[in-house]
C-alpha positions in Angstrom: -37.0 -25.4 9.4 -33.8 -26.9 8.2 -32.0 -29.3 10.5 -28.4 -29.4 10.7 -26.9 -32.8 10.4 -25.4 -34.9 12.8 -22.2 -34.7 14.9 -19.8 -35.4 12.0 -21.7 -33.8 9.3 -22.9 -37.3 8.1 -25.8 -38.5 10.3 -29.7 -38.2 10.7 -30.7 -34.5 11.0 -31.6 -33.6 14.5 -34.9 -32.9 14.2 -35.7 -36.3 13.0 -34.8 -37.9 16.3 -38.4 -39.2 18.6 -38.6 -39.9 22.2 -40.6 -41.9 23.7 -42.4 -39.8 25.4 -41.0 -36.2 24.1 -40.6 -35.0 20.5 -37.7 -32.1 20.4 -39.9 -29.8 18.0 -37.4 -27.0 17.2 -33.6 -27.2 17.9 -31.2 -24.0 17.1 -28.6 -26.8 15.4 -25.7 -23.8 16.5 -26.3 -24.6 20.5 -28.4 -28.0 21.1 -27.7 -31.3 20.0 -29.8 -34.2 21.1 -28.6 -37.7 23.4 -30.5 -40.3 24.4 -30.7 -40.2 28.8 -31.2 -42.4 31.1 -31.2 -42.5 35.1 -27.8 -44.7 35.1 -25.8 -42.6 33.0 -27.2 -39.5 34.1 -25.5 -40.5 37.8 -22.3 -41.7 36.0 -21.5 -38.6 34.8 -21.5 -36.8 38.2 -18.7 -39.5 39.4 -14.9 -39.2 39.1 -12.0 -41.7 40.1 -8.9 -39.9 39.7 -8.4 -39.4 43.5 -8.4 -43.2 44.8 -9.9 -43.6 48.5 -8.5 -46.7 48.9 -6.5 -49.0 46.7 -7.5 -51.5 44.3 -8.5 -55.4 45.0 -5.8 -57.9 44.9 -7.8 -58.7 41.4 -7.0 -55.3 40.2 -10.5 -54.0 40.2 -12.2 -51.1 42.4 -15.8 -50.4 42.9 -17.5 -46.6 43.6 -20.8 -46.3 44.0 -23.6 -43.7 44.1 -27.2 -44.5 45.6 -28.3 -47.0 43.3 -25.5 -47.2 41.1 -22.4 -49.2 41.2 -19.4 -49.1 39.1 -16.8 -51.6 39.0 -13.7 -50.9 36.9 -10.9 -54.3 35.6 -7.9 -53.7 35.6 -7.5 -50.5 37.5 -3.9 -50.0 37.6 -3.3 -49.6 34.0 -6.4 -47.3 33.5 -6.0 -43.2 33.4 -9.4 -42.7 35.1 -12.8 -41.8 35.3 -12.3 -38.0 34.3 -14.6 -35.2 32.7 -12.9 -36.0 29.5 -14.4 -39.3 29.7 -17.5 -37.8 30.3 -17.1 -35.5 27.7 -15.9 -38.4 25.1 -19.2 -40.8 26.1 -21.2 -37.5 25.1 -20.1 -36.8 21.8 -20.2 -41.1 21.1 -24.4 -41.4 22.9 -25.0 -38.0 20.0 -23.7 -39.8 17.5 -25.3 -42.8 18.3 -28.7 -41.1 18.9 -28.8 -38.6 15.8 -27.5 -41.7 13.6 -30.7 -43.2 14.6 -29.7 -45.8 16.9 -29.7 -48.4 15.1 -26.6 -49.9 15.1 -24.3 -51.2 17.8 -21.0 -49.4 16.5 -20.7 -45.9 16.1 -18.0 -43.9 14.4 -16.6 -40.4 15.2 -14.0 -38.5 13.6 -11.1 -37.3 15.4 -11.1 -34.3 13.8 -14.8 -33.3 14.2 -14.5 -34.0 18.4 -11.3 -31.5 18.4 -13.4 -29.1 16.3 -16.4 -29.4 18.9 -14.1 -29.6 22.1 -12.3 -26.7 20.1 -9.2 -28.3 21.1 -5.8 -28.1 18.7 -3.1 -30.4 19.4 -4.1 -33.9 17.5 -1.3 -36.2 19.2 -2.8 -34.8 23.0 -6.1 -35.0 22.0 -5.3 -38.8 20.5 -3.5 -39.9 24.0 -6.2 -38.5 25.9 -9.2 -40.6 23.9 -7.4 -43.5 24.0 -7.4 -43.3 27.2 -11.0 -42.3 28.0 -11.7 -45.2 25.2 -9.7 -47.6 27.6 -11.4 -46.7 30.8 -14.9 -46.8 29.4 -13.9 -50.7 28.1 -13.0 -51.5 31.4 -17.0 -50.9 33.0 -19.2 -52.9 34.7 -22.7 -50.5 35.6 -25.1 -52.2 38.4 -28.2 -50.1 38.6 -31.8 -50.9 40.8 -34.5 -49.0 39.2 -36.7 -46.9 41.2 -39.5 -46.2 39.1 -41.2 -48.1 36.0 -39.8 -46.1 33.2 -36.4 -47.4 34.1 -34.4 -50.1 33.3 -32.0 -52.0 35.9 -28.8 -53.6 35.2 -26.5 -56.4 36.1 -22.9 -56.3 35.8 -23.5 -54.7 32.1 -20.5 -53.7 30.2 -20.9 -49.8 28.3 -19.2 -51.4 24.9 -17.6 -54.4 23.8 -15.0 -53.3 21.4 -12.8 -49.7 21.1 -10.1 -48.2 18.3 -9.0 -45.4 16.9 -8.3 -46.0 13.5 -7.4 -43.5 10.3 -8.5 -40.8 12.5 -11.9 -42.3 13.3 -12.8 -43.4 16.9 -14.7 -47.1 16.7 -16.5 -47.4 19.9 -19.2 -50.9 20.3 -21.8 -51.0 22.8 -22.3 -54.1 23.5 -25.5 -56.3 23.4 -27.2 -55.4 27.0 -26.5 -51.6 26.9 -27.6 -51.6 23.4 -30.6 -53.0 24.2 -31.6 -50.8 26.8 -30.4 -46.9 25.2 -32.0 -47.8 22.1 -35.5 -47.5 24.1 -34.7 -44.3 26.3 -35.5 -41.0 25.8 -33.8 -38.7 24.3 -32.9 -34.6 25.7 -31.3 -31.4 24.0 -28.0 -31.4 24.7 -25.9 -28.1 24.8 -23.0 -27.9 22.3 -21.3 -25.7 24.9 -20.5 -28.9 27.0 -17.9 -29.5 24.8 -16.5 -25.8 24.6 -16.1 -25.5 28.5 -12.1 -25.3 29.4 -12.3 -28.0 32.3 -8.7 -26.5 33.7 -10.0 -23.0 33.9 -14.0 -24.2 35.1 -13.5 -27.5 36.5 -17.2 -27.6 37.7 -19.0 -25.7 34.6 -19.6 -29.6 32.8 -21.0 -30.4 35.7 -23.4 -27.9 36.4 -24.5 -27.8 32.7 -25.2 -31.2 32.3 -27.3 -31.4 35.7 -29.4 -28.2 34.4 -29.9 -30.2 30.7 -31.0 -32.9 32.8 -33.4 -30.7 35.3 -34.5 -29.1 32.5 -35.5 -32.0 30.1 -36.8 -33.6 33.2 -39.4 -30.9 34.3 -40.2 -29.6 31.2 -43.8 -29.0 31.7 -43.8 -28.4 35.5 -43.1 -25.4 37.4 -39.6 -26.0 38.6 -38.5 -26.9 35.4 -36.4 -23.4 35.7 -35.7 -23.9 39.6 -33.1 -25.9 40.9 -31.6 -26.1 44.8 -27.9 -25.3 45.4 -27.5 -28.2 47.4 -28.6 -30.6 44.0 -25.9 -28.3 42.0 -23.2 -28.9 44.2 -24.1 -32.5 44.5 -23.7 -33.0 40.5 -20.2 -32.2 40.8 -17.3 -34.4 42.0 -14.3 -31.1 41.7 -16.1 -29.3 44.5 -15.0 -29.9 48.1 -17.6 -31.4 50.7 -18.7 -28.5 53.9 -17.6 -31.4 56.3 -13.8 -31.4 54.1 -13.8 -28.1 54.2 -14.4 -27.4 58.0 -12.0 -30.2 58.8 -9.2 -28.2 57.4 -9.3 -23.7 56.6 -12.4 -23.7 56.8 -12.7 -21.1 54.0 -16.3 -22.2 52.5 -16.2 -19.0 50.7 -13.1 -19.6 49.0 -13.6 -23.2 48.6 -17.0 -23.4 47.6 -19.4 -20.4 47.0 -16.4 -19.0 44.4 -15.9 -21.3 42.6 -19.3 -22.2 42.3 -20.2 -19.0 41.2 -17.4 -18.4 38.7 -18.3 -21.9 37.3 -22.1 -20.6 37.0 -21.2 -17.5 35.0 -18.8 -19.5 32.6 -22.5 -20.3 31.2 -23.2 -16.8 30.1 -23.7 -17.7 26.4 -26.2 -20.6 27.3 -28.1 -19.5 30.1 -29.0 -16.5 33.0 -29.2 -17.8 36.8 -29.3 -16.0 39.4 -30.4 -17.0 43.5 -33.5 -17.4 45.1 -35.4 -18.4 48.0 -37.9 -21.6 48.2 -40.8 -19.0 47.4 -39.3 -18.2 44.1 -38.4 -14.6 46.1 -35.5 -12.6 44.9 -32.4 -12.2 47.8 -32.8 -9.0 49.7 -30.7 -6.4 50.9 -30.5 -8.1 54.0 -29.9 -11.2 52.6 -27.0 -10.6 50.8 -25.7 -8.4 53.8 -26.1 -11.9 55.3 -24.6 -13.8 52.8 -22.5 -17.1 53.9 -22.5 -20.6 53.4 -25.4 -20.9 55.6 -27.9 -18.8 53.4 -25.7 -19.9 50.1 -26.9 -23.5 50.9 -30.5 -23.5 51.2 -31.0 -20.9 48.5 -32.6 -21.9 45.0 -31.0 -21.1 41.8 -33.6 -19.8 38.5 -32.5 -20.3 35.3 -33.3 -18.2 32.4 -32.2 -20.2 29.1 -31.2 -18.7 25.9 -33.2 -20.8 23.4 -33.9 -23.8 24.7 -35.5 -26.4 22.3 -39.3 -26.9 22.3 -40.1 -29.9 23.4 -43.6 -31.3 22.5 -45.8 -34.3 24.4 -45.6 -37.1 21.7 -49.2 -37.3 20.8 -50.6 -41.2 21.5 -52.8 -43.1 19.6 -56.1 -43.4 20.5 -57.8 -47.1 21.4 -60.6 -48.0 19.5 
């Protein structure tokens, strides 16, 4: 099988990327690329910062924080956010620094290949809106306590050191400690249609897409590798109101929540099938759906039935002896 090169037509083919653990053993180069994962960034990208709780320190920076993460942002003020498009942006850079090898600190990324990817037109918006993202990802400090062996913790550790755009090419440097530690993670297939998604129009699609990739990658060769709880769905996405924010104010938790949820769900048509389920694995009855609110909605399971999904391989390891 031929393998497509990398995200701007240059880099390593696909196919040549290894995992630690997991070799990616066939890749439709149309639909997956691959990114190297790890517990830290998989959390990052569930958090946003554009609504501020609270304002900044007198020091101009502000902290969020997720379980075991902790995110502290310099010089808030001038920064646009932590958006999807930043997100989106630190995608497209970790698959060009995974399919180029990962061997170098500095990757580079055409500005015309992200707006062909992101399928997105107008160059001087799309410019204003990387330099942006580019600015906010500068300004981060990640703190991260490991929970299990195969991960790595961090201390006040910066994403990149250095960021440009320059002759339509966006420059973005890890820096030494982040380097260090994504050069050694595994990589996962990564759905091209993150980058297709109109985040106006399906505000929680990225979301959801991303957390199934992750779920996906994850499980691979267990049982719930195609089963995944509501509740962890709507907990990957920051655009979706909270049940106690809801019943504080209308009270509409079909409006709010189920809908959009399940408009954001079928946005994935092209990529994947879902549909609800019980704990048992048990199709929704009659009666169940006669039943239907956010009551059932919330402790239901959701399958998924992707439309060719990489095969992913146990790297075989060498034998003592």
């Amino acid at each position: 099988m031929e393998y497509k090169k990398g995200i701007d037509g240059n880099s390593a083919a696909v196919g040549q990327v290894l995992a630690p653990d997991l070799q990616v053993h066939t890749v439709s180069g149309n639909l997956f690329r691959v990114m190297r994962q790890s517990s830290a960034m998989n959390k990052l990208a569930t958090l946003k910062t554009t609504k501020l709780p609270s304002a900044p320190d007198e020091d101009d920076t502000f902290c969020i924080e997720k379980d075991n993460l902790r995110i502290l942002f310099k010089n808030f003020s001038t920064l646009g956010g932590l958006k999807t498009t930043t997100h989106r942006l630190a995608d497209a850079l970790m698959i060009k620094f995974t399919e180029s090898g990962s061997r170098e600190r500095t990757v580079m990324l055409s500005v015309e290949e992200y707006m062909r990817l992101c399928e997105l037109k107008n160059s001087a918006e799309v410019k204003k809106q990387i330099g942006s993202d580019l600015k906010t990802l500068l300004n981060m400090h990640l703190d991260f306590q490991k929970s299990s062996n195969r991960e790595q913790s961090m201390q006040n550790i910066r994403l990149c050191t250095e960021t440009r755009i320059r002759n339509n090419y966006i420059f973005f440097t890890f820096s030494e400690e982040f380097y260090s530690i994504m050069k050694t993670m595994p990589v996962m297939p990564y759905p091209e249609k993150l980058f297709r998604i109109n985040l106006k129009r399906n505000p929680n699609s990225y979301y959801f897409l991303k957390k199934l990739s992750e779920h996906k990658k994850m499980n691979y060769f267990k049982k719930n590798a195609d089963t995944i709880s509501v509740r962890t769905l709507i907990g990957s996405t920051p655009e979706l109101p909270t049940y106690e924010e809801v019943m504080e104010t209308d009270r509409a938790l079909t409006r709010r929540i189920i809908e959009p949820f399940e408009r954001d769900m079928n946005e994935l048509a092209d990529v994947l099938d879902w549909e609800y389920c019980h704990a048992s694995g048990t199709p929704l009855t009659d009666a169940d759906l006669a039943n239907f609110n956010y009551h059932v909605f919330s402790g239901l399971l959701v399958r998924i039935r992707w439309r060719d999904y990489p095969e992913l391989k146990k790297k075989k390891r060498k034998q003592s002896k």
